[in-house]
C-alpha positions in Angstrom: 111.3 19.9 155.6 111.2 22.5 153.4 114.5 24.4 152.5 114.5 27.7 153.5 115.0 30.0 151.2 118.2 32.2 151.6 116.2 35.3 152.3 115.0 33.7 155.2 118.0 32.1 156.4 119.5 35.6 156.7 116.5 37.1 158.2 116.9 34.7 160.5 120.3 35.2 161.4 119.7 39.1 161.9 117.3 38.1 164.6 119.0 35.8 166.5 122.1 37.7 166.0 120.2 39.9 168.2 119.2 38.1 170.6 115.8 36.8 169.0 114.3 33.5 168.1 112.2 32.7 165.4 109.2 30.1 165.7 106.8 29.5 163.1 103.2 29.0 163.8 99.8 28.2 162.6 99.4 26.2 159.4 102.8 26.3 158.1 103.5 24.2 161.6 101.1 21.5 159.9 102.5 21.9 156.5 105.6 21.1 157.5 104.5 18.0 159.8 102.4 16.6 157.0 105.5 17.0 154.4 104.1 19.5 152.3 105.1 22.8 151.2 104.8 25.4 153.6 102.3 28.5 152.0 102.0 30.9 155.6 105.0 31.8 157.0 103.8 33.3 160.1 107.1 33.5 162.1 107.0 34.5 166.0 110.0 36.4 167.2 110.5 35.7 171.4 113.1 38.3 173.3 113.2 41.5 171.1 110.7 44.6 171.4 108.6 45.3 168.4 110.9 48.3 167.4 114.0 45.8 168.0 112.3 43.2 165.5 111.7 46.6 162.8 115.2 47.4 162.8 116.8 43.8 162.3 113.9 43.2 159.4 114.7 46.8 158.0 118.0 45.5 156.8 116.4 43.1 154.4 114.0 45.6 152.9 111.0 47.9 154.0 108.9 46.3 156.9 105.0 46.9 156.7 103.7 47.8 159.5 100.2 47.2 159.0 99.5 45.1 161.8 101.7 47.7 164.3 98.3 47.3 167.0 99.1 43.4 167.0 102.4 43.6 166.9 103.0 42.1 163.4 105.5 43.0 160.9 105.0 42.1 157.3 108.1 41.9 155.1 108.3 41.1 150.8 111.1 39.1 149.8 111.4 37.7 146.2 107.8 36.6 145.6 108.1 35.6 149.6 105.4 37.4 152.2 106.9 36.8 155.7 104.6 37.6 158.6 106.6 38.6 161.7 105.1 39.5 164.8 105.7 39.5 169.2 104.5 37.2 171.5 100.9 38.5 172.7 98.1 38.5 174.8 95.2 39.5 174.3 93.0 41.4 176.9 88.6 40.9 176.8 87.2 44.3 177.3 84.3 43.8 176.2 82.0 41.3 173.7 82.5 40.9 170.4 85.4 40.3 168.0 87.3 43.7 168.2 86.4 43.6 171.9 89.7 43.4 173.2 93.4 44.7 173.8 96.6 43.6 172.9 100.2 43.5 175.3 103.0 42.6 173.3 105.4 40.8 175.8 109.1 39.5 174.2 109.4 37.5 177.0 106.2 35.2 177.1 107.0 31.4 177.0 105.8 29.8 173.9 103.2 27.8 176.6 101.5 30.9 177.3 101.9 32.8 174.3 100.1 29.6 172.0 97.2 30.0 174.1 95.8 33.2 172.3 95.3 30.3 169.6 92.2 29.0 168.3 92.8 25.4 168.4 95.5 22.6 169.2 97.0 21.7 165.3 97.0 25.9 165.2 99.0 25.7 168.3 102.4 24.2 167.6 105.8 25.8 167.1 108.4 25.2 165.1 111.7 26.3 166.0 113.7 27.8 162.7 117.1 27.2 163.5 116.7 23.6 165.4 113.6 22.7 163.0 111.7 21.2 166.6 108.3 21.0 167.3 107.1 22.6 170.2 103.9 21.0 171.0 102.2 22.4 173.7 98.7 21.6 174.0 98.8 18.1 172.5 98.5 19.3 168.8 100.3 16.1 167.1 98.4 14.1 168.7 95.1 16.3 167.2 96.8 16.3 164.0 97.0 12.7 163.6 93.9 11.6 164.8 92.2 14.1 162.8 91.0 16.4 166.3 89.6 19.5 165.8 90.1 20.6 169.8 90.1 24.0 171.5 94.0 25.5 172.8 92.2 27.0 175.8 88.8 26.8 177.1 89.3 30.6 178.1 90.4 32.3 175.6 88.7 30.5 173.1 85.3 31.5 174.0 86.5 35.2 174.1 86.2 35.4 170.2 82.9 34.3 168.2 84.6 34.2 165.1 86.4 30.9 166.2 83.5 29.2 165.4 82.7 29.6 162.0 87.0 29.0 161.9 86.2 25.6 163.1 83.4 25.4 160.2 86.3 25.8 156.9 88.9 24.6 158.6 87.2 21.1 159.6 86.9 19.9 156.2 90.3 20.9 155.5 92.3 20.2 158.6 90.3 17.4 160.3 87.7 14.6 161.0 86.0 15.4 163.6 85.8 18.2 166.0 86.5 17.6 170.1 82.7 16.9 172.2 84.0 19.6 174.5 84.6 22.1 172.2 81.0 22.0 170.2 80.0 22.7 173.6 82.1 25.6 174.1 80.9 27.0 170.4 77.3 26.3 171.7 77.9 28.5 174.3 79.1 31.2 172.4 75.9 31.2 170.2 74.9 34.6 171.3 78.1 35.9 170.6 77.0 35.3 167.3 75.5 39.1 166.2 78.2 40.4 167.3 80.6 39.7 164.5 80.7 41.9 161.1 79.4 40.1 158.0 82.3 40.7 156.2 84.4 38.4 158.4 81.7 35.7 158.6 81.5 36.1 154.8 85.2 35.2 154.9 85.5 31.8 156.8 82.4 30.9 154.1 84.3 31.9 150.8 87.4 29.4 152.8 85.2 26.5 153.2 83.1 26.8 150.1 86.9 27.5 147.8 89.1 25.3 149.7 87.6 22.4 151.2 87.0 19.1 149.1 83.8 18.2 151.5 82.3 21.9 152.5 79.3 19.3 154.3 81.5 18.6 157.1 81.7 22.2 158.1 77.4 22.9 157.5 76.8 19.7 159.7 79.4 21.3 162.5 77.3 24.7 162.0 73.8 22.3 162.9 75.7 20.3 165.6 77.3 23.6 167.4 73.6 24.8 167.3 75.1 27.8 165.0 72.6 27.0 161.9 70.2 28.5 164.3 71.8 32.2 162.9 71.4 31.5 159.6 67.5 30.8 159.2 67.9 30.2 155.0 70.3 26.9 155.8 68.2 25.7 158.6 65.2 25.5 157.2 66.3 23.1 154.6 66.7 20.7 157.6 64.2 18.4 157.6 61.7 19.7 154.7 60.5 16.1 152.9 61.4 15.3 149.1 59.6 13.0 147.1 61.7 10.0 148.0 61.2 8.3 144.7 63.2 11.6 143.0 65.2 12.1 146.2 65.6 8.5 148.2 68.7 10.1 150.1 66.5 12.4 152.2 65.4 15.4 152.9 66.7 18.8 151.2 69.1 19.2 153.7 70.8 16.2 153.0 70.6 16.7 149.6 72.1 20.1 149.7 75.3 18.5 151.5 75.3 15.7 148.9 75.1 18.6 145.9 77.7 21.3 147.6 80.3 18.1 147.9 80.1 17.2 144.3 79.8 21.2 143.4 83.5 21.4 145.1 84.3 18.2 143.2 83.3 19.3 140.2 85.0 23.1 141.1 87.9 22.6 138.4 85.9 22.6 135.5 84.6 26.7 136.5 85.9 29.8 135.5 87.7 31.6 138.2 85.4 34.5 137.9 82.6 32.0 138.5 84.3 29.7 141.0 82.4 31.6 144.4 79.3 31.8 142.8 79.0 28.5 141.2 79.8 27.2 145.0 76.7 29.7 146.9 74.6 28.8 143.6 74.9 25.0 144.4 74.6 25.6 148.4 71.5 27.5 147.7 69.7 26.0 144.5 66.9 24.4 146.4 66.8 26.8 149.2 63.8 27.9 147.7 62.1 24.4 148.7 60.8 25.0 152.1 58.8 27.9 151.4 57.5 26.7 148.0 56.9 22.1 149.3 53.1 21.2 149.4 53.1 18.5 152.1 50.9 16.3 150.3 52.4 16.4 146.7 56.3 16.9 148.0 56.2 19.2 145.0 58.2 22.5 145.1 56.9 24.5 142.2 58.0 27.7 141.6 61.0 27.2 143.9 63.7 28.3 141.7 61.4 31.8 141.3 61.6 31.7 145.3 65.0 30.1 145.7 66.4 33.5 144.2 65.1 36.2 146.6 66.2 34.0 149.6 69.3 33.7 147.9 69.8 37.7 147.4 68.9 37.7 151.3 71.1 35.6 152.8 74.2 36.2 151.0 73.6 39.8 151.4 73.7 39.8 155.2 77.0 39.0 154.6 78.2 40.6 151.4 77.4 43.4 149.2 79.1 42.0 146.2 76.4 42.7 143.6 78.3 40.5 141.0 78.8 37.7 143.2 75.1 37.8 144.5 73.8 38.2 140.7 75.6 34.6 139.7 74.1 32.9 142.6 70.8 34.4 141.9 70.9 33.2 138.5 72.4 30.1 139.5 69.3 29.3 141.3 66.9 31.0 138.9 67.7 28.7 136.1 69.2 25.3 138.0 66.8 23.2 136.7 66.8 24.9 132.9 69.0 22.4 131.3 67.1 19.5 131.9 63.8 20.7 130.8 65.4 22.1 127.5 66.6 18.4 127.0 63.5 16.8 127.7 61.6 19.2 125.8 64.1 19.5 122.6 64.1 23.3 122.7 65.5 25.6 120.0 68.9 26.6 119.9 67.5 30.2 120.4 66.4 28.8 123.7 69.9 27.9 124.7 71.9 30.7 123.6 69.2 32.6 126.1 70.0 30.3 128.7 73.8 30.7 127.8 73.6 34.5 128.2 71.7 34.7 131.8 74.5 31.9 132.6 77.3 30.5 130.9 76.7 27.1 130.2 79.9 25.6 131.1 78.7 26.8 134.8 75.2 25.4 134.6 76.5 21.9 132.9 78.4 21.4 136.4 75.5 22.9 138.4 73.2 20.2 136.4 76.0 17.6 137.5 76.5 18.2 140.9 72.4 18.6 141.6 71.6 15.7 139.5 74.2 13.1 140.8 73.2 14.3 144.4 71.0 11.4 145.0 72.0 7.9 146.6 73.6 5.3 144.2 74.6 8.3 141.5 77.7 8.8 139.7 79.3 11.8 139.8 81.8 11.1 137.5 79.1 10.0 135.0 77.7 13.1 133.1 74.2 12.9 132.9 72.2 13.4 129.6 71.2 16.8 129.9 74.5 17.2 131.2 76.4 16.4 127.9 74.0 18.2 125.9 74.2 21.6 127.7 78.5 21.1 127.5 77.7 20.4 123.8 75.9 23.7 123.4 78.9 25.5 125.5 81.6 24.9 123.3 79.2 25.9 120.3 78.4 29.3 122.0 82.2 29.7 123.7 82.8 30.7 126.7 81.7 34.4 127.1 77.9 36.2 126.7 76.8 36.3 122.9 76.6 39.8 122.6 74.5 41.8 119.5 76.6 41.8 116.1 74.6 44.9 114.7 76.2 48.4 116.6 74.6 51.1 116.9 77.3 52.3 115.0 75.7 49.8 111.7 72.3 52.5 111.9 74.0 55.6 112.2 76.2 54.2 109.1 72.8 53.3 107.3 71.2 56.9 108.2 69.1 56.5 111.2 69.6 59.2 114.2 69.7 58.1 117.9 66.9 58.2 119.5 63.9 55.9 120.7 63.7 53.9 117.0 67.3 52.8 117.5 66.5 50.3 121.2 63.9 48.9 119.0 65.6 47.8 115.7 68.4 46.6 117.8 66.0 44.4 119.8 64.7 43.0 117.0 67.7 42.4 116.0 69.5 40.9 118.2 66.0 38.2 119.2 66.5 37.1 115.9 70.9 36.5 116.1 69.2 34.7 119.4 67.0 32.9 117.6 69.3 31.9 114.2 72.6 32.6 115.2 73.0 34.8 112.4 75.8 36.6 112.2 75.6 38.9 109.3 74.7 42.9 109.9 72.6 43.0 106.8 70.9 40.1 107.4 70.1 41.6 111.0 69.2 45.1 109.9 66.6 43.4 107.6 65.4 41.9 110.3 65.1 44.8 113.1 63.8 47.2 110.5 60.9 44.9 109.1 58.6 45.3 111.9 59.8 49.0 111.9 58.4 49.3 107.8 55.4 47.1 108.0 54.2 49.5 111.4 54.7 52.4 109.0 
């Protein structure tokens, strides 16, 4: 178990000095039951009103009441976020994921009150001053056998969003998900357009960040019938490969193969490129079922289609322009390292490559594509593979940028105006091209075509 810290040993003591009692829920419950650290402290407090629950947390610091609507308390201790908040339930007023009110009741049991949960493992207590599980709905038993199961059939089905919930928290929590409960998601398909993109972006940036196999949760999305609602996915299901380039099937499989190894692989990417390196490698060949001939199995020109289907289904969820740009270039140049190999391009070539995307991303894109296929090894780097790593710590990390400035013409008496874009083109397509470095070198070079046109 882990110790509490002193903080919330007195916290604790406030509360049930009061009369309170503290149970925490959710996935520190299954922290704690699998021996690990516990990361959410999401602490239910039974027998005090929401204003009682204020004043014993106000003693310990300033409570934030942002969640005053659902009766949750947040409170900053020491590096420590606590979540406090009063049993519930929630009332259905209508469809939809905001389609609902909320009674706080103190004196709920922690039977009824664990039903407003999603599923069973979600569902257990622990008790903070007698450290016992409270396990009402049979979610050790879940745990163990790796059972992703519905609390309650009725209240599950009252929120859409539990759904795509099951989707990132399968591959991280479980093996399997409960027969009854894809058919309970099935049913809820239509409920589907009612949730807000942002939140369904959410549960994908969870099981594309922080699950070591995101296929398990993009096979619960075909077998819930949910893929149906995002068209781009689906259609990879089932669209033929050549199966002397692809013998492990069809795009679809090959996609969960690829996004597997992409997680694998995740380490190795800059955090600033850690979400879009993950949608990159879910969508790199998303391009293929628009762009396969039948006969051939060829899909050319499927990176140049892969990228607005890419900008299209990631937008229906977000409107992060960043994020959408490194997918988008992701799939625009997936398949650039290996023809620069097999051709023996110019390092000009690669430093172009390097600045649409930095090669350290596209090494591990090349990886996790490439070693996608049946009887590959991940752990192997391909050819093209070491070659385009090789050319990353050459160029660094970060976009080669022009070493002749403005600044370097205005110095050598030109004005701004229209001549200046052009020299500094020039310019900087021949640093591209030589990796020179010197600014005399490189006005020589942007001015020449400038004389010789005079």
């Amino acid at each position: 178990m882990n110790h509490l810290t002193e903080d919330l040993k007195d916290i604790i003591s406030s509360v049930t000095s009061a009369g309170g009692r503290c149970l925490l829920a959710g996935g520190g419950v299954i922290d704690h039951t699998l021996g690990l650290n516990i990361k959410d402290w999401d602490i239910e407090v039974y027998n005090l009103t929401y204003q009682q629950l204020i004043d014993c947390l106000s003693k310990h610091g300033t409570p934030n009441l942002v969640g005053k609507s659902f009766g949750v308390v947040k409170l900053r201790k020491n590096h420590f976020e606590y979540d406090f908040s009063i049993p519930r339930k929630d009332n259905r007023i209508g469809k939809g994921h905001k389609g609902f009110t909320v009674d706080l009741l103190p004196d709920l049991s922690p039977a009824e009150a664990s039903k407003r949960r999603d599923i069973t493992i979600n569902s257990m207590y622990l008790d903070l001053q007698t450290f016992e599980i409270i396990d009402c709905h049979g979610g050790l038993k879940d745990l163990a056998e790796g059972r992703i199961k519905a609390t309650d059939a009725e209240t599950f089905i009252e929120d859409p969003l539990r759904v795509l919930r099951i989707m990132q928290l399968l591959p991280r929590k479980g093996k399997f998900v409960d027969e009854g409960t894809i058919e309970l998601c099935r049913s809820m398909l239509d409920d589907f357009d009612t949730l807000p993109g942002e939140r369904i972006f959410e549960e994908f940036k969870k099981l594309l960040l922080r699950s070591a196999n995101p296929s398990m949760g993009l096979k619960f999305l075909a077998d819930c019938n949910w893929i149906e609602k995002f068209p781009e996915l689906d259609a990879m299901r089932g669209c033929p490969q050549n199966p002397v380039y692809h013998p492990e099937g069809d795009v679809w499989v090959h996609t969960l193969m690829a996004i597997d190894n992409a997680a694998f692989l995740l380490h190795h990417i800059p955090k600033n490129w850690k979400l879009g390196y993950m949608f990159g490698v879910l969508c790199h060949d998303i391009g293929k079922p628009a762009t396969t001939d039948p006969v051939t199995l060829t899909a050319n020109g499927h990176d140049i289609t892969g990228k607005i289907i890419t900008e299209k289904f990631i937008k229906k969820m977000s409107s992060q322009h960043a994020l959408i740009k490194q997918a988008e270039d992701i799939v625009f140049t997936h398949m650039r390292p290996m023809a620069l190999y097999k051709h023996g391009s110019t390092d000009g070539a690669w430093r172009r490559l390097h600045n649409i995307v930095p090669l350290q991303v596209l090494a591990y894109v090349t990886q996790a594509d490439g070693s996608a296929r049946t009887g590959m090894d991940l752990e192997t780097p391909l050819d093209d593979v070491v070659m385009t790593l090789g050319y990353s710590r050459r160029f660094g990390k970060a976009r080669i940028g022009p070493a002749l400035l403005g600044r370097h013409l205005i110095e050598r008496g030109h004005k701004p105006g229209k001549e200046f874009k052009s020299i500094l083109d020039r310019a900087f397509q021949y640093q591209l091209d030589t990796g020179c470095m010197d600014v005399d070198e490189l006005y020589e070079a942007g001015t020449q075509d400038h004389v010789q046109a005079e």
